[in-house]
C-alpha positions in Angstrom: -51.8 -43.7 -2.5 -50.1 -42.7 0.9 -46.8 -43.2 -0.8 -47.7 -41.1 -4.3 -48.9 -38.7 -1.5 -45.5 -38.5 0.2 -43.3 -38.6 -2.9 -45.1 -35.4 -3.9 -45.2 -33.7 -0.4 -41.4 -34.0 -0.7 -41.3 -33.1 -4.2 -42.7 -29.8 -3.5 -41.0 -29.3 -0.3 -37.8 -29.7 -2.8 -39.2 -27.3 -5.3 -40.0 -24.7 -2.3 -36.5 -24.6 -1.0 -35.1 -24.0 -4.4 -37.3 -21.1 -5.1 -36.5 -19.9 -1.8 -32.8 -20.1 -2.7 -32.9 -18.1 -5.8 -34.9 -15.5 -4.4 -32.1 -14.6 -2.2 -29.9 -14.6 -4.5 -31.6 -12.3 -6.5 -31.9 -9.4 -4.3 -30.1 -6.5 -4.7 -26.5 -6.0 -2.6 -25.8 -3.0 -1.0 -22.3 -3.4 -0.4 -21.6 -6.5 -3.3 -21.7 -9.6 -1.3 -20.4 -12.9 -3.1 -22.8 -15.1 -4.5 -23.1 -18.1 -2.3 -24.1 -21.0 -5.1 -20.6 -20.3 -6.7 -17.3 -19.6 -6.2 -16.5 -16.0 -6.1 -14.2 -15.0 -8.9 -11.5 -11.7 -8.4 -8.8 -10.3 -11.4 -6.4 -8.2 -9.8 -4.3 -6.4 -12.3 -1.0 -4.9 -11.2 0.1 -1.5 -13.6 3.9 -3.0 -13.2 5.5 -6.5 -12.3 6.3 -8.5 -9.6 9.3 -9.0 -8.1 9.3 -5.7 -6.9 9.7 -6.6 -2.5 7.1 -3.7 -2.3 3.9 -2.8 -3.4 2.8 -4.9 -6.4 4.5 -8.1 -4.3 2.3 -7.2 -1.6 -1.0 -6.8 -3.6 0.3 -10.1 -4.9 0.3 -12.0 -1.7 -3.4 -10.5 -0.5 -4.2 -12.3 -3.5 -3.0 -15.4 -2.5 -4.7 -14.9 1.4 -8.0 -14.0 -1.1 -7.8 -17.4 -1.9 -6.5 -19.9 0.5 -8.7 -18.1 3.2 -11.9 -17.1 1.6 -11.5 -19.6 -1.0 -12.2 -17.6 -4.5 -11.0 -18.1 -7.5 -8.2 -15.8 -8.1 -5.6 -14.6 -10.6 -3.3 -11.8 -10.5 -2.4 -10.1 -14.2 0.8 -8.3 -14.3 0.2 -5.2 -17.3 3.6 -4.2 -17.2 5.0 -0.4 -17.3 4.0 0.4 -20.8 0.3 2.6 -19.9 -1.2 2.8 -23.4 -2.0 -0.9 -22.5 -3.6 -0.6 -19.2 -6.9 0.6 -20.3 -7.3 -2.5 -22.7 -6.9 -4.9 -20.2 -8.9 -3.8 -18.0 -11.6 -3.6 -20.3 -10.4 -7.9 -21.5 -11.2 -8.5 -18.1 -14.3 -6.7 -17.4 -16.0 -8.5 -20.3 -14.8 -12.0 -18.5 -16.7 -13.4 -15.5 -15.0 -11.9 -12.4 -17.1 -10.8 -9.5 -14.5 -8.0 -8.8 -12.0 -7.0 -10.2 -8.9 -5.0 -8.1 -6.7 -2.2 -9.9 -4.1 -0.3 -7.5 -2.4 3.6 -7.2 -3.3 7.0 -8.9 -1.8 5.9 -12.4 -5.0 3.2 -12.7 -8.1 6.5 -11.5 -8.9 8.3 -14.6 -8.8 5.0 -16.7 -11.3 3.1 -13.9 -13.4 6.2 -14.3 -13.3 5.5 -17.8 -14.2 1.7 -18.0 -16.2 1.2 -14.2 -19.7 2.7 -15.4 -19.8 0.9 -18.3 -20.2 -2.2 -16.6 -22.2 -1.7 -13.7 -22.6 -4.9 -12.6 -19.2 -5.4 -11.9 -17.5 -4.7 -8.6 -14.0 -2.8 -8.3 -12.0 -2.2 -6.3 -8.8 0.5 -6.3 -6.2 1.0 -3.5 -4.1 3.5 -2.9 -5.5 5.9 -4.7 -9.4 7.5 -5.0 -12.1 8.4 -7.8 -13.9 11.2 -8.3 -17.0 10.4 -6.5 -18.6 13.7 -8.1 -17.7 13.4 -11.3 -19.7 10.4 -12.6 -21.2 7.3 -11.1 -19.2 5.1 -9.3 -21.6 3.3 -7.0 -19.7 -0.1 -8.2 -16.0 1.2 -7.0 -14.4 1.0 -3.4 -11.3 3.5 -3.3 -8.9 2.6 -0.7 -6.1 5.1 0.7 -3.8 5.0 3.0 -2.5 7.3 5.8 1.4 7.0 4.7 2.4 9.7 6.3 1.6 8.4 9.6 3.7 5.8 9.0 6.7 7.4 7.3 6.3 10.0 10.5 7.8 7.2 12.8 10.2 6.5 10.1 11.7 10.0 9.9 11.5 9.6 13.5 13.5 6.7 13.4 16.1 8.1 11.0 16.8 11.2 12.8 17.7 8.7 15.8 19.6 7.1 14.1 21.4 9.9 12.7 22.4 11.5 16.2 23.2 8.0 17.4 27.3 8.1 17.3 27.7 4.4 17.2 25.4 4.1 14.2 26.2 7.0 12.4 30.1 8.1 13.3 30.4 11.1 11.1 28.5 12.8 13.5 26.4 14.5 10.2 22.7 14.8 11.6 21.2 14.3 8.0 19.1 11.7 6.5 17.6 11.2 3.0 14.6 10.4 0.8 14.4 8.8 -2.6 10.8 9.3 -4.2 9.5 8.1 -7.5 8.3 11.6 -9.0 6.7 14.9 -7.5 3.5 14.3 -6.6 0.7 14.2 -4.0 1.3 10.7 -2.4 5.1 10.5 -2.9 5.2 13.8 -1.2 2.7 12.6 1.7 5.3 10.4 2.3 8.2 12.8 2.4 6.1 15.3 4.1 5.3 12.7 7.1 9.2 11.9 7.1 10.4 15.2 7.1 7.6 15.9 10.2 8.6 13.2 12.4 12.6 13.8 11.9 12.1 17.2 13.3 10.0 16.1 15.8 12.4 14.0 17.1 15.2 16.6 16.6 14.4 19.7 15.2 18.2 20.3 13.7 18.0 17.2 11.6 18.6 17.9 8.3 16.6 16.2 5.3 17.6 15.5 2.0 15.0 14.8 -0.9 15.6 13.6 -4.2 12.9 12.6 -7.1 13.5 9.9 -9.4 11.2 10.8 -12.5 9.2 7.5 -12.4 9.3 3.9 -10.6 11.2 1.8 -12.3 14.3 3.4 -12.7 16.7 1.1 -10.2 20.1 2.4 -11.6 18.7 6.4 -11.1 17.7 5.7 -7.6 21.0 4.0 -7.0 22.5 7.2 -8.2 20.8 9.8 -6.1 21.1 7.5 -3.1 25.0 7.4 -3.1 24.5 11.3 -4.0 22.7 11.4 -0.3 25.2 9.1 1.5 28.1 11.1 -0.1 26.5 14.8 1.4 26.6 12.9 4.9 23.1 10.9 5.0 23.6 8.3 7.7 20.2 6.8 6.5 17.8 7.5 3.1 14.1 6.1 2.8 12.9 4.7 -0.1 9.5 6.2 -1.8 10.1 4.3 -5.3 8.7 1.0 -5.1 10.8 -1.2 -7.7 12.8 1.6 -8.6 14.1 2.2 -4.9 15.4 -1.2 -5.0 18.5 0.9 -6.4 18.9 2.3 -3.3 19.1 -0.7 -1.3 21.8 -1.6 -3.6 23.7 2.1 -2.6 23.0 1.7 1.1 24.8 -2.2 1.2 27.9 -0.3 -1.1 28.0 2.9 0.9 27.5 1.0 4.1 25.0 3.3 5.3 21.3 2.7 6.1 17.6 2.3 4.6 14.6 2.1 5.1 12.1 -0.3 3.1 8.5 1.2 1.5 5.0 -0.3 1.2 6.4 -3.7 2.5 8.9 -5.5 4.7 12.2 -4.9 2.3 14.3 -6.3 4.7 12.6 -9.7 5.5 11.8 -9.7 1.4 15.6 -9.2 0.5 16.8 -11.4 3.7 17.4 -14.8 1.4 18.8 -13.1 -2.3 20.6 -10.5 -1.1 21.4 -10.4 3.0 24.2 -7.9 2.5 21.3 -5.5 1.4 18.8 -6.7 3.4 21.1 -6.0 6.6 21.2 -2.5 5.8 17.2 -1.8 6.1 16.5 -1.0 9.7 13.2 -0.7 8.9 10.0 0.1 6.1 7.2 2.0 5.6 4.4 -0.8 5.5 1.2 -0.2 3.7 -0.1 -3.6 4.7 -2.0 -4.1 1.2 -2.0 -8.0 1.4 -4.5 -7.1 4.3 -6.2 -4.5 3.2 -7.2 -6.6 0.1 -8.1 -9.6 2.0 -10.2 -7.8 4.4 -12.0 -5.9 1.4 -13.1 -8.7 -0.6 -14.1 -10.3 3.4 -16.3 -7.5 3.6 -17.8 -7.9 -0.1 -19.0 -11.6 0.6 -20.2 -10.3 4.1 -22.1 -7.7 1.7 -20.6 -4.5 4.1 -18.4 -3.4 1.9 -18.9 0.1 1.0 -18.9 0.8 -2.8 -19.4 4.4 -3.3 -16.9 6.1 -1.2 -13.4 6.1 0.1 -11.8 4.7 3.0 -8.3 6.6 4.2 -6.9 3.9 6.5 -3.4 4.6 9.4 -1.8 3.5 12.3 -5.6 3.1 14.4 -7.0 0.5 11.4 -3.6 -1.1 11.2 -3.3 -0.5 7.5 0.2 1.2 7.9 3.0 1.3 10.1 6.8 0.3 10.6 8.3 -3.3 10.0 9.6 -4.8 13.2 12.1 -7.9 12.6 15.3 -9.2 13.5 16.9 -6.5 11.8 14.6 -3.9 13.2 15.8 -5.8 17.1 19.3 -5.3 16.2 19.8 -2.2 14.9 17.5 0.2 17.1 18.4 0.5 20.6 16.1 -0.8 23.2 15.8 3.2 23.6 14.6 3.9 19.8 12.3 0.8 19.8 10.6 2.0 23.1 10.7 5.4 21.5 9.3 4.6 18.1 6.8 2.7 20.0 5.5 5.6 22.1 5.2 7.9 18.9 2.9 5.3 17.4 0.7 5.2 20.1 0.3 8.9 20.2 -0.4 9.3 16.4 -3.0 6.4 17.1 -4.6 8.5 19.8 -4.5 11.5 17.6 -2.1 13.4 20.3 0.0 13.6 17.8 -1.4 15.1 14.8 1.0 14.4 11.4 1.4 17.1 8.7 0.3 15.5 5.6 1.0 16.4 2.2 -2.8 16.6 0.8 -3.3 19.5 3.4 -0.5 21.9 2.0 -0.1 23.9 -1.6 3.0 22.6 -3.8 4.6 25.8 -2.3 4.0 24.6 1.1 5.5 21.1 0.3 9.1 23.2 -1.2 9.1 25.8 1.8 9.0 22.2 3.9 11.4 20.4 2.0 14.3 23.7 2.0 13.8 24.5 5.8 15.5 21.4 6.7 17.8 20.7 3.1 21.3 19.7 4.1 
């Protein structure tokens, strides 16, 4: 009898801690939180290809932290160029079993705004770019964006330097260059924070600017890059993604400078293509390997905040400039410490950078011809 009595005693103790289990896992997440019972499941679908040593390569990589660090099951879906496509896939993939699913830059808003409501127990997650909070209901949506004009501030800072540096740049020409995809808001937050920190530095530095007309053109960018080198540019920034790539291939020809976007260009190129690579002093890092790893961190912690927008800089580490080998040679010990002083006053907010999001398109062209070559 005492052992029927203690077979059942356990029995029930069993039963009690499996209730209690489900329970928990029934309750309603705030901020998502990963299901502990079962491997947490994340899509994340790039609107381009890899292989660009930027931005989708990046987002690429977070993926891969994603899972041999949190341990999820993961799997990154390249969509291609072609955006009568994009909306469909996203939709496949919201009717699969992913937790959350990751979609990146202002080309993917008005098509999440589209397909996120319709399934509301899904999480996403967009970077780089925002939805309209006010316009529908999002509570299932994180929007990431980043502060690239802090970044590209130290960068135009940098160029400017480098510009007025006789060794580096013997033509003696104080102008620099900037290659950017197309006309519009984040491109030019980019150029704005460039064009800011080049003047900062030296206020008779002279910028040029040139738009591409989308982001994949490599053999356009390559074009307008020479076009820049040829005025007198000692250096030209790339705001293109895979398209800039182009102008990696001008600055190695020209033998003049770059300057690398969304990730390290240099250290990216360094094994394919050295006689590029040698030629980017620096880039413009939106760290979005981190930023992605650290989100989906934050949804199994369950303090991730779905429903709003995080704009993350220099203070949250999610931007800044690419310091390597390259970097070490290139920039005197006098730019580095330089460089390195600017960051720490934009971090402190001492400095304050123009960015583009606070100024009309009018303001942006007044910018952009007060300092044209």
């Amino acid at each position: 009898m005492k052992k029927v009595l203690t077979i059942l005693l356990a029995s029930l103790l069993t039963l009690t801690l499996f209730a209690g289990c489900g329970k928990n896992n029934e309750n309603p997440d705030n901020g998502g939180g990963g299901n502990t019972e079962k491997k947490l499941k994340v899509a994340c679908l790039l609107n381009g290809n890899l292989g660009d040593k930027s931005f989708f390569d990046s987002a690429n990589n977070g993926m891969k932290l994603v899972k041999e660090q949190l341990g999820a099951d993961t799997k990154v879906i390249e969509m291609g160029f072609d955006n009568t496509k994009w909306e469909t896939v996203l939709l496949d993939t919201s009717e699969q079993d992913y937790d959350i699913i990751v979609v990146g830059t202002y080309q993917m808003q008005e098509i999440l705004e589209k397909v996120a409501p319709q399934y509301p127990e899904k999480k996403y997650i967009i970077f780089d770019s925002s939805v309209n909070y006010e316009k529908g209901k999002f509570e299932n949506v994180y929007a990431i964006t980043f502060k690239q004009n802090e970044a590209s501030f130290l960068a135009g800072a940098l160029a400017s330097m480098i510009a007025s540096d006789a060794t580096l740049n013997p033509s003696g020409k104080n102008i620099i260059g900037a290659v950017g995809a197309m006309e519009i808001p984040v491109i030019n937050d980019f150029i704005v924070g460039y064009i800011d920190g080049a003047v900062h530095n030296n206020k008779d530095t002279k910028v040029s600017v040139s738009y591409i007309g989308d982001f994949n053109d490599t053999a356009k960018a390559k074009e307008l890059a020479i076009a820049q080198y040829k005025l007198g540019a000692a250096i030209s920034m790339n705001v293109a993604a895979q398209a800039g790539l182009g102008l990696m291939e001008a600055a190695a020809l020209e033998n003049k400078y770059a300057i690398g976007v969304d990730a390290d260009q240099a250290l990216s190129l360094l094994g394919s293509k050295p006689e590029q690579a040698n030629k980017i002093v620096s880039s413009v890092m939106k760290n979005i390997d981190n930023v992605v790893l650290l989100s989906i961190k934050k949804h199994i912690e369950g303090t991730l905040p779905y429903g709003k927008t995080e704009s993350l800089g220099i203070q949250e580490g999610a931007v800044g400039l690419a310091d390597n080998e390259i970097y070490q040679k290139i920039a005197t010990e006098e730019m580095r410490t330089a460089i390195k002083a600017l960051e720490g006053q934009v971090k402190s907010g001492e400095i304050k950078v123009k960015s583009a999001f606070d100024m009309t398109a009018e303001d942006i062209k007044a910018l952009r011809d007060s300092v044209n070559p």
